[in-house]
N, C-alpha and C positions, 0 to 999 in steps of 0.2 A: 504494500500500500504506500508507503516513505518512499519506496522508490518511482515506483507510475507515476507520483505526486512531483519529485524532484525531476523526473523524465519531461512531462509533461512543462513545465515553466524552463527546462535546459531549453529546451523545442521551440517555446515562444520567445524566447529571449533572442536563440536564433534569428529565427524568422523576423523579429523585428529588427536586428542588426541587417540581414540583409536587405529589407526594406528599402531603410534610410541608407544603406547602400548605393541601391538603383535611382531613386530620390538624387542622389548628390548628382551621380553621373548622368542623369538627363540633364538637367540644370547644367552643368557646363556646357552639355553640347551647345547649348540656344546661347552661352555668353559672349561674345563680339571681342575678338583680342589683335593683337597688331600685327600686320602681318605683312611679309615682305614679298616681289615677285622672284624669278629664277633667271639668271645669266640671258636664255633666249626666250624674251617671251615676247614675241615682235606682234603675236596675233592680240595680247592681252592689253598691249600697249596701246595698239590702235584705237579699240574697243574701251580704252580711259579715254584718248583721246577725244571720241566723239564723244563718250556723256559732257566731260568736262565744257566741249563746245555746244554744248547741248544746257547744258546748266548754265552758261554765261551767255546765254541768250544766242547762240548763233554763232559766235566771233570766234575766231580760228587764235589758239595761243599755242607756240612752240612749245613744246613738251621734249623733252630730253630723253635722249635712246635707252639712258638705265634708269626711268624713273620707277622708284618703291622698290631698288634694288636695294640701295643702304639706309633706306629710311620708310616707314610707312607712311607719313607727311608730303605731302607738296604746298608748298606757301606759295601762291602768286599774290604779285605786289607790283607797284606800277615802279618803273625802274626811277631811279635820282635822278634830274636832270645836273650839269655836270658845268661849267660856264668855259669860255675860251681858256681864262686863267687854271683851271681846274681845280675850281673848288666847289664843292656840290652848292646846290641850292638847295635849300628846305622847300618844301612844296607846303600852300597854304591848308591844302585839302588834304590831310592827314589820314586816307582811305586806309582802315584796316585792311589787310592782307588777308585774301582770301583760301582758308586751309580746306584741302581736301586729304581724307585717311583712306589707307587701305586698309582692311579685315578680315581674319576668318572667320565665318562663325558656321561649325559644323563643317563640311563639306565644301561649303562657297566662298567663294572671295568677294567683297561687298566692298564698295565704291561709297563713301560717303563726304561730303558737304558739311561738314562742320558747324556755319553759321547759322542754316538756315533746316539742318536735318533731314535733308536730301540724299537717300539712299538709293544706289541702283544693284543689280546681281547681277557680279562678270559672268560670262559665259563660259571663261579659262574656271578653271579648278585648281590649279598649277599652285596658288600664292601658298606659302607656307607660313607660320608663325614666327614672328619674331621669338 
């Protein structure tokens, strides 16, 4: 009988350990972490390229052949202007810098807009985690 009894609550204790087991590791899967692309990823690139011209209304901005290679960030920013003498200007319009992230989450690689919470899903799979 002490034993069935002690059987019994070993069993549940179990079961509830693995539980909150499975619990934990869905939960990661859905969380959004940083994440970087691979040496060639010429198809993934393009494919930022157009959201990103797509997000900024239309306007075509040079993008760099290893972007989200060593950083999952991209800051665009309007460049200094610079004078004959070479000394910068301040510019009056102090236009925040607009950051786009790269993500995994789960399976996909996600494109997002920072300012404004604009997410898109790459088509690549390729990105890995920082």
């Amino acid at each position: 009988m002490i034993i069935n009894f002690f059987f019994k609550e070993k069993k549940t204790i179990t079961l509830s350990i693995l539980a909150f087991a499975l619990c934990a590791c869905a939960s990661q899967a859905h969380e959004k972490e940083a994440a970087l692309l691979p040496v060639n990823s010429a198809q993934a690139r393009a494919e930022i390229i157009e959201l990103i011209s797509l997000s900024l209304g239309g306007k075509k901005i040079p993008i760099a052949e290893n972007v989200f290679q060593h950083s999952s960030r991209l800051l665009l920013g309007k460049t200094a202007v610079t004078s004959p003498a070479g000394i910068k200007v301040i510019r009056a319009d102090k236009d925040a810098a607009i950051v786009f992230e790269l993500v995994k989450q789960g399976d996909n690689c996600i494109l997002r807009r920072m300012n404004n919470a604009q997410e898109w899903q790459l088509k690549t799979k390729r990105c890995f985690k920082r």
